[in-house]
PDB file of N, CA, C and O in Angstrom:
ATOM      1  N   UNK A   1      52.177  22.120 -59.015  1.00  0.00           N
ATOM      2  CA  UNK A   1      52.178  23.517 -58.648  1.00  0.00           C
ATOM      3  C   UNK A   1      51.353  23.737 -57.386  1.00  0.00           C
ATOM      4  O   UNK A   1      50.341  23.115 -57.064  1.00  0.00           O
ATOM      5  N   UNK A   2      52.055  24.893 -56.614  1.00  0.00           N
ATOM      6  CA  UNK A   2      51.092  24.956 -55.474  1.00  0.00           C
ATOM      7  C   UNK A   2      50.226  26.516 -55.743  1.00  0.00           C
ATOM      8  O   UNK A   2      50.732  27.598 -56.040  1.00  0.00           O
ATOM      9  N   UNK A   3      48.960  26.229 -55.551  1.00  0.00           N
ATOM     10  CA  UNK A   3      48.473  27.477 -55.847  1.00  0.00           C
ATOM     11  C   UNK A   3      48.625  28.382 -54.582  1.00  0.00           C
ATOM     12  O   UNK A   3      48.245  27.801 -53.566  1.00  0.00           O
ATOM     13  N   UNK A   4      49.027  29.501 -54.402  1.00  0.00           N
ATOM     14  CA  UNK A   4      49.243  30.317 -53.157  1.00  0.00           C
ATOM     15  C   UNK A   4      48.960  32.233 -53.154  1.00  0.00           C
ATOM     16  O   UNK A   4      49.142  33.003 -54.097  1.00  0.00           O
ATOM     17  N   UNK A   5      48.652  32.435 -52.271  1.00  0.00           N
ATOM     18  CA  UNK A   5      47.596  34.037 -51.965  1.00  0.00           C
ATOM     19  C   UNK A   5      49.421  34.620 -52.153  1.00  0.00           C
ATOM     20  O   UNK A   5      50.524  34.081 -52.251  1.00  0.00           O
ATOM     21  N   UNK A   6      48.547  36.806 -52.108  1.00  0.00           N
ATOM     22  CA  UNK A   6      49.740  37.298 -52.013  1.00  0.00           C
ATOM     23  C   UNK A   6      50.751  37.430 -50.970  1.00  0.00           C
ATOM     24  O   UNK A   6      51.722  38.178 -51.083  1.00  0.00           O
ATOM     25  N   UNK A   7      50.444  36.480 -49.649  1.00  0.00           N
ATOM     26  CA  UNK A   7      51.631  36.101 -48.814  1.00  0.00           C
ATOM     27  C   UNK A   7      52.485  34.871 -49.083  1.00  0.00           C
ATOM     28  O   UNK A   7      53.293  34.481 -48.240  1.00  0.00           O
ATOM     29  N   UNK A   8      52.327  34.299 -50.168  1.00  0.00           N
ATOM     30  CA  UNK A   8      52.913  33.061 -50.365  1.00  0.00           C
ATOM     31  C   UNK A   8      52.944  31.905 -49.520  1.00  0.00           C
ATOM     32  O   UNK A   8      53.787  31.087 -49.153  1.00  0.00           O
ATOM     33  N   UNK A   9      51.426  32.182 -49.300  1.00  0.00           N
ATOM     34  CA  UNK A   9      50.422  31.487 -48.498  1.00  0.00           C
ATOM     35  C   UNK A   9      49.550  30.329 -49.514  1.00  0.00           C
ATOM     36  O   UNK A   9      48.478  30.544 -50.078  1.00  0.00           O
ATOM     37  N   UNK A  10      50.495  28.849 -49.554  1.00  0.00           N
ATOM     38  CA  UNK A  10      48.915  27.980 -49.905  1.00  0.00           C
ATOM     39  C   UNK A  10      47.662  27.623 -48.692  1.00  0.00           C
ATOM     40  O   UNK A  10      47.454  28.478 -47.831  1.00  0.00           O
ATOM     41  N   UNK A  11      47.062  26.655 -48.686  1.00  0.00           N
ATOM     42  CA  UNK A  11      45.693  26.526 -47.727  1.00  0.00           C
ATOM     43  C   UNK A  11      46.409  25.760 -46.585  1.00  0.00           C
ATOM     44  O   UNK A  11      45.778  25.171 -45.707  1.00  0.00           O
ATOM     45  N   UNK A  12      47.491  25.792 -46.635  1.00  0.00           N
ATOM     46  CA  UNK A  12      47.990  24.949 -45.270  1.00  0.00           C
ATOM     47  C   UNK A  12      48.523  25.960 -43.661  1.00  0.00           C
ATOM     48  O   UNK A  12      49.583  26.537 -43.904  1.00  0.00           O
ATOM     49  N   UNK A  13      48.156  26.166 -42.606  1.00  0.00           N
ATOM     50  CA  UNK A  13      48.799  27.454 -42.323  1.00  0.00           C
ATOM     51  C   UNK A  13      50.558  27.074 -41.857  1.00  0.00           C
ATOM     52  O   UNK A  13      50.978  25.927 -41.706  1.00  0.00           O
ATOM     53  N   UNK A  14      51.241  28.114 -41.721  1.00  0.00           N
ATOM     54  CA  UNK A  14      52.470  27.915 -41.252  1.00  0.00           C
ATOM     55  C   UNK A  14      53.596  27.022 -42.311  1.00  0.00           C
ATOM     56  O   UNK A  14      54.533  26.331 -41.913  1.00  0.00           O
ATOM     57  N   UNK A  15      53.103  27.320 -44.091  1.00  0.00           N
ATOM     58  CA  UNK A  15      54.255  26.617 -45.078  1.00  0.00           C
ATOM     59  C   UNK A  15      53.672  27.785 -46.091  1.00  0.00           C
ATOM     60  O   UNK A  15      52.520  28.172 -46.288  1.00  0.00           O
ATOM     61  N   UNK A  16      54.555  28.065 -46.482  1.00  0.00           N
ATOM     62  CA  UNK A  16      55.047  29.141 -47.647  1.00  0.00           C
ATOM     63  C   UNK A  16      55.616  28.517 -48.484  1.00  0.00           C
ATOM     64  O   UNK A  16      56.354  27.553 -48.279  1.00  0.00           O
ATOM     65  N   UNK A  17      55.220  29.195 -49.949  1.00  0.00           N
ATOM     66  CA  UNK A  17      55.982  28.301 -51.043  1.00  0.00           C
ATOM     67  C   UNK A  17      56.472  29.757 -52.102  1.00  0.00           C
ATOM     68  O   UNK A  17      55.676  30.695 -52.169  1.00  0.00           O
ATOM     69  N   UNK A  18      57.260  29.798 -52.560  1.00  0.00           N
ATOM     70  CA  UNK A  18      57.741  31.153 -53.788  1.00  0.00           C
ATOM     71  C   UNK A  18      58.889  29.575 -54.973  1.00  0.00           C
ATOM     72  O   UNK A  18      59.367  28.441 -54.972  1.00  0.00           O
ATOM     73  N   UNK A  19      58.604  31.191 -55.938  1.00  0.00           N
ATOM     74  CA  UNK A  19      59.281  30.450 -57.165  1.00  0.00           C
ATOM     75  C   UNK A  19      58.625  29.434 -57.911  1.00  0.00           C
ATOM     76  O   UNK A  19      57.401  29.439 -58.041  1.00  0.00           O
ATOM     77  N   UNK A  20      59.477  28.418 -58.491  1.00  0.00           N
ATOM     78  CA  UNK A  20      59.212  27.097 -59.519  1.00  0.00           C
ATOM     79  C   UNK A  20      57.760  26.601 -59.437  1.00  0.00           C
ATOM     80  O   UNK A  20      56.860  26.451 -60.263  1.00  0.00           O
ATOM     81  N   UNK A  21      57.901  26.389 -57.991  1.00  0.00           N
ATOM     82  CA  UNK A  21      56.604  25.447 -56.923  1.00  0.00           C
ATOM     83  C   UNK A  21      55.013  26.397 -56.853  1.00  0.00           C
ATOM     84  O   UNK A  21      53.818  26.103 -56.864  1.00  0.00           O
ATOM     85  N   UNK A  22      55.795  27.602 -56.783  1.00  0.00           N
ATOM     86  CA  UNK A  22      54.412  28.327 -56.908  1.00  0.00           C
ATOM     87  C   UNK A  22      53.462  28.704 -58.469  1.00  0.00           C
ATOM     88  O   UNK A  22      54.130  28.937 -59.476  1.00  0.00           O
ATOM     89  N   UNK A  23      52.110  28.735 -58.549  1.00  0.00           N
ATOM     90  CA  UNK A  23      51.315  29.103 -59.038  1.00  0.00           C
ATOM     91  C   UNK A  23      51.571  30.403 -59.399  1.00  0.00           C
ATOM     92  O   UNK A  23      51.096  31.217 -58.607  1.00  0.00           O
ATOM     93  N   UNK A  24      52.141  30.848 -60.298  1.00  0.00           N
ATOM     94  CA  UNK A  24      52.380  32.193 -60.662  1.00  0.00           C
ATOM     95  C   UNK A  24      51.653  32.705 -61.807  1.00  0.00           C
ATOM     96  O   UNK A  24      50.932  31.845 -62.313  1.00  0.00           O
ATOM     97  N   UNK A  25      51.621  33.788 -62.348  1.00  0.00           N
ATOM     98  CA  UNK A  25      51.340  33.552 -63.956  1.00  0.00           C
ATOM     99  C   UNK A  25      52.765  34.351 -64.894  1.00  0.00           C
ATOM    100  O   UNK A  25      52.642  34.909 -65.985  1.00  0.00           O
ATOM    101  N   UNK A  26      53.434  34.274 -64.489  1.00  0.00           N
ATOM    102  CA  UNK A  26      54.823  35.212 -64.815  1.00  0.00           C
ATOM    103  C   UNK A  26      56.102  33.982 -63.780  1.00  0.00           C
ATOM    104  O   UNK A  26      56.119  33.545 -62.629  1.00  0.00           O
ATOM    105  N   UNK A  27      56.991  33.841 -64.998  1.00  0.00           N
ATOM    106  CA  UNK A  27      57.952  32.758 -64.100  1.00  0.00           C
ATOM    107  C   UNK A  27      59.231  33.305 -64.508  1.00  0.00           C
ATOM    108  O   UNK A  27      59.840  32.833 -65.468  1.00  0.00           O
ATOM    109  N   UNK A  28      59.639  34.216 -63.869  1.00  0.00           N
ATOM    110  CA  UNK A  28      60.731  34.737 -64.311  1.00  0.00           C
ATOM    111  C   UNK A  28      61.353  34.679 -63.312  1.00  0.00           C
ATOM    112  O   UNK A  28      60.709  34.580 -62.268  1.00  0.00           O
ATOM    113  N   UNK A  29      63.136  34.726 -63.237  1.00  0.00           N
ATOM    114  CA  UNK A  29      64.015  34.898 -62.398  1.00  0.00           C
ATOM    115  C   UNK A  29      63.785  35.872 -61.159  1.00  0.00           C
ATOM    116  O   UNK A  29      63.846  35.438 -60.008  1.00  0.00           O
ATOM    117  N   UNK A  30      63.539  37.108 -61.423  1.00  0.00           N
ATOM    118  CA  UNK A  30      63.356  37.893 -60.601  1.00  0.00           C
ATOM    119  C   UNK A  30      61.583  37.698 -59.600  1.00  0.00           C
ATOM    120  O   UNK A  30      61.341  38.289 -58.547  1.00  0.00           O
ATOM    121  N   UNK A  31      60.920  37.043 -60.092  1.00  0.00           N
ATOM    122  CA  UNK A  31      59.435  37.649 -59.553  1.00  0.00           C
ATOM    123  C   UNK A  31      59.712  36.167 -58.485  1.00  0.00           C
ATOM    124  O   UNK A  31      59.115  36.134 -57.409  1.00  0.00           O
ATOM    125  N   UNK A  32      60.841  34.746 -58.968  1.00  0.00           N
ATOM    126  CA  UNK A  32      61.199  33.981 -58.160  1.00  0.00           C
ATOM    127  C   UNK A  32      61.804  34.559 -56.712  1.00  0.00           C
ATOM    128  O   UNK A  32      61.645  33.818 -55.742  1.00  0.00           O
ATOM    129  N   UNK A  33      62.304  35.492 -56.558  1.00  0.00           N
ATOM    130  CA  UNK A  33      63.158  36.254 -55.898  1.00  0.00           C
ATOM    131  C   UNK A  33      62.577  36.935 -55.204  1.00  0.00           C
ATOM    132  O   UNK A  33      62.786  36.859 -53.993  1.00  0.00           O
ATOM    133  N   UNK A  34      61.795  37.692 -55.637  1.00  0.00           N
ATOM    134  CA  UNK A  34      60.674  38.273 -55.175  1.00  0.00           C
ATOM    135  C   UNK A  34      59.747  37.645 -53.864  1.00  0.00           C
ATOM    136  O   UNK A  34      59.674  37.958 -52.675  1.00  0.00           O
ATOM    137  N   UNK A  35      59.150  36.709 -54.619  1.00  0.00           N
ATOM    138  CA  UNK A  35      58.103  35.808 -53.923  1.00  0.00           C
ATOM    139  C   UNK A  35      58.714  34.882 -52.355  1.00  0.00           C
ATOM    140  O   UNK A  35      58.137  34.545 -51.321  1.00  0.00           O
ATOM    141  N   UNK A  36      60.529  34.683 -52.992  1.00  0.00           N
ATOM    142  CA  UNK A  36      61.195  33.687 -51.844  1.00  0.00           C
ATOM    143  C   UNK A  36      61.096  35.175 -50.862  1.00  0.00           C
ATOM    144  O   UNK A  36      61.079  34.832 -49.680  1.00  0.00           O
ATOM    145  N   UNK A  37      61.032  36.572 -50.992  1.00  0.00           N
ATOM    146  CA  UNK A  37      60.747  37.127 -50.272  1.00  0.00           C
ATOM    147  C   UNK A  37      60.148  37.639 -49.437  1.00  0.00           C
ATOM    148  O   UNK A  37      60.445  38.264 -48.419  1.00  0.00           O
ATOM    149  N   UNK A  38      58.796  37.195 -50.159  1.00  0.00           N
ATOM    150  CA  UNK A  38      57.602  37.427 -49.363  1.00  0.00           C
ATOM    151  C   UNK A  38      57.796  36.637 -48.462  1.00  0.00           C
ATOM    152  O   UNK A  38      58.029  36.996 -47.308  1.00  0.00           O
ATOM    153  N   UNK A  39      57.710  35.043 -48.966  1.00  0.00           N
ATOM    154  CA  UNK A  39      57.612  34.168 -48.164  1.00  0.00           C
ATOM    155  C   UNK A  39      57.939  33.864 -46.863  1.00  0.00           C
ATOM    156  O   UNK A  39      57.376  33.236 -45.966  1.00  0.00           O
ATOM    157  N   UNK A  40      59.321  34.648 -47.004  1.00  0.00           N
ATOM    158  CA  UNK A  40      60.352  34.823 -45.608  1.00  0.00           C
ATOM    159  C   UNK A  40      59.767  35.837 -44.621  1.00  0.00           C
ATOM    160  O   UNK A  40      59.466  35.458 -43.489  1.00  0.00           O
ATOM    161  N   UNK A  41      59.615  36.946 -44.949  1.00  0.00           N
ATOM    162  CA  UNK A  41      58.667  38.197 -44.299  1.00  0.00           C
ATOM    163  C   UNK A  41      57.600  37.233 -43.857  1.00  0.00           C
ATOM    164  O   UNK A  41      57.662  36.801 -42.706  1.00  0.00           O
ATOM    165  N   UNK A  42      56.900  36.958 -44.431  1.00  0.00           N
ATOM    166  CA  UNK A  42      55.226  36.111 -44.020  1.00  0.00           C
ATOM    167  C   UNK A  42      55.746  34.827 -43.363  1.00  0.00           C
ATOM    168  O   UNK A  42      54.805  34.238 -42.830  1.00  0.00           O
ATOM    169  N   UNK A  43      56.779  34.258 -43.231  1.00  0.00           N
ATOM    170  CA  UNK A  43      56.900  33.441 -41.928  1.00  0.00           C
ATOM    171  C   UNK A  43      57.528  33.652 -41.078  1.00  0.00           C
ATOM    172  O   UNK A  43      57.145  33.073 -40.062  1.00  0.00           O
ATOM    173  N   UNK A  44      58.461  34.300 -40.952  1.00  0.00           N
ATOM    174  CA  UNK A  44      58.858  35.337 -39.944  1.00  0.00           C
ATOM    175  C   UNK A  44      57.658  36.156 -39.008  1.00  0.00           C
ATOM    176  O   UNK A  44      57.779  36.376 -37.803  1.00  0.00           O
ATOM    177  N   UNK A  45      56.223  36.638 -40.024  1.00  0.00           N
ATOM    178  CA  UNK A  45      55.486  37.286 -39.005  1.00  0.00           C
ATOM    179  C   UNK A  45      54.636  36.006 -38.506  1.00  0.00           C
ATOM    180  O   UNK A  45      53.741  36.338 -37.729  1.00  0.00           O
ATOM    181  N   UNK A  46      54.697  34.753 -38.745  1.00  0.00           N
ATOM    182  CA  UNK A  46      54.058  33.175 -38.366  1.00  0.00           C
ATOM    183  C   UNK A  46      54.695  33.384 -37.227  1.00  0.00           C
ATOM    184  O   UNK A  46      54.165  33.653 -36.149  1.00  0.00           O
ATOM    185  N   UNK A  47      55.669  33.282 -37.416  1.00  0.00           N
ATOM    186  CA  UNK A  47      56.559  32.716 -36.397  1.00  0.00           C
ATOM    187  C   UNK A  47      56.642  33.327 -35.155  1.00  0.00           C
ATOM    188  O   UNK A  47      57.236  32.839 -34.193  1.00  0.00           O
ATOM    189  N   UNK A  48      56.055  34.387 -35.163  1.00  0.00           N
ATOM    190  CA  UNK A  48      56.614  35.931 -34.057  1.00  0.00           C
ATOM    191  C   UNK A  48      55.213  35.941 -32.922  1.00  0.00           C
ATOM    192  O   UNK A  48      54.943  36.542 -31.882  1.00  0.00           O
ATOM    193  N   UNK A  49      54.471  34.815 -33.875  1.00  0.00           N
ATOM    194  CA  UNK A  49      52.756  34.578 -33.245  1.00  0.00           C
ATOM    195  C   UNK A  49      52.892  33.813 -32.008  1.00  0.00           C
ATOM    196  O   UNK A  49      52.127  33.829 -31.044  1.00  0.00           O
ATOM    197  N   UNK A  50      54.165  33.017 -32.193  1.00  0.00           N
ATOM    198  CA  UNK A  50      54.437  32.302 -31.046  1.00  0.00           C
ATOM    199  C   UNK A  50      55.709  32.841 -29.827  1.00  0.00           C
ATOM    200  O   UNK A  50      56.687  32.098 -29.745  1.00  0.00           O
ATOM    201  N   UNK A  51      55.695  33.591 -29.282  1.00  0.00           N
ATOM    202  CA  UNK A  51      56.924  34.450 -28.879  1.00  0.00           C
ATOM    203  C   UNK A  51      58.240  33.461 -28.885  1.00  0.00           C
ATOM    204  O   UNK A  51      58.842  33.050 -27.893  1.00  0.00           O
ATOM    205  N   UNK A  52      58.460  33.251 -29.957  1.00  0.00           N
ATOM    206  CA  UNK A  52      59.498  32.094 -30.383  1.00  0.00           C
ATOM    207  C   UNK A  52      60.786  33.720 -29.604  1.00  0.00           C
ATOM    208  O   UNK A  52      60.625  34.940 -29.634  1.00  0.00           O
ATOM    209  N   UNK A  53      62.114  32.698 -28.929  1.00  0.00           N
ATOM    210  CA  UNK A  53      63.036  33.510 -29.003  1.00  0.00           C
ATOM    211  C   UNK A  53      64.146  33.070 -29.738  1.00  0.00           C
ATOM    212  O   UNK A  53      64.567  31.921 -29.877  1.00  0.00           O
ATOM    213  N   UNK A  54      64.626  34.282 -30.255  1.00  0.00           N
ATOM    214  CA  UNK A  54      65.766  34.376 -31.631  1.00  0.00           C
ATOM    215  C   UNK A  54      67.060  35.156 -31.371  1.00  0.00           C
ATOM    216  O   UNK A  54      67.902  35.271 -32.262  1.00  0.00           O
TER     217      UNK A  54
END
């Protein structure tokens, strides 16, 4: 398990983890769904740190 903050942030910067893999205390279908959401939002704003063009 990876333990990870409420950005779906473990201690590594720039890797996001949601769902199975994450440290949750609730493992349900939806909060999986949820979290792959954060995750995406919170590397998307990683990513935007670097004027990456898209």
């Amino acid at each position: 398990m990876v333990s990870i903050n409420r950005k779906s942030e473990p201690n590594i910067p720039g890797i996001y983890a949601a769902g199975d893999v994450a440290d949750a205390p609730f493992k349900q279908a939806i909060t999986g769904v949820s979290e792959g959401v954060i995750a995406a939002y919170s590397a998307f704003d990683y990513l935007k740190k670097f004027n990456i063009e898209y």
